[in-house]
C-alpha positions in Angstrom: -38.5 -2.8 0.3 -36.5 -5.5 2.6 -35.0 -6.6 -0.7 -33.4 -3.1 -1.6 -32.5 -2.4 1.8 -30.7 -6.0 1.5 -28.9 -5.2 -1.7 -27.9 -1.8 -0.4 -26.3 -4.0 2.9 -24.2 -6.0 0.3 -22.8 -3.6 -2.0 -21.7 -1.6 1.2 -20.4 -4.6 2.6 -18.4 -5.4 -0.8 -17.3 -2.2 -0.7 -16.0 -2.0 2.2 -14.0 -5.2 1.8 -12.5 -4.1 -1.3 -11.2 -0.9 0.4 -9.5 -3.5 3.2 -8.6 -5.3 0.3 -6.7 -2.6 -1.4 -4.9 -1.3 1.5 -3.7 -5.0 2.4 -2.2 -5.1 -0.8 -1.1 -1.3 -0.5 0.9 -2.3 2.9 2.3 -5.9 1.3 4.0 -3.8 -1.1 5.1 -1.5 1.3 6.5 -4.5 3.6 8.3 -6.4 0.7 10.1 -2.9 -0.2 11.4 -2.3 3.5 12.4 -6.3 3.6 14.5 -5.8 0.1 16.1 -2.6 1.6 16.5 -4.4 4.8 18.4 -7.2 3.2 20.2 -5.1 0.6 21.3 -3.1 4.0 22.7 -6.7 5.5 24.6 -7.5 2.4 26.9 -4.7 2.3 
């Protein structure tokens, strides 16, 4: 029973990270976009 509850801890666990994971990546995109607008905004 310990061993199911265990696996149940670890595939929340990896879930969870992949969901931090995903919006990370979400808002790195989001931050290159506003730095590339940002820049184009300086040059002219």
């Amino acid at each position: 029973m310990t061993v199911f509850i265990k696996q149940k801890q670890m595939e929340n666990l990896f879930f969870n990270n992949s969901i931090d994971l995903f919006f990370t990546l979400k808002m790195g995109n989001y931050f290159q976009n506003y730095k590339r607008l940002y820049l184009n905004f300086f040059i002219f």
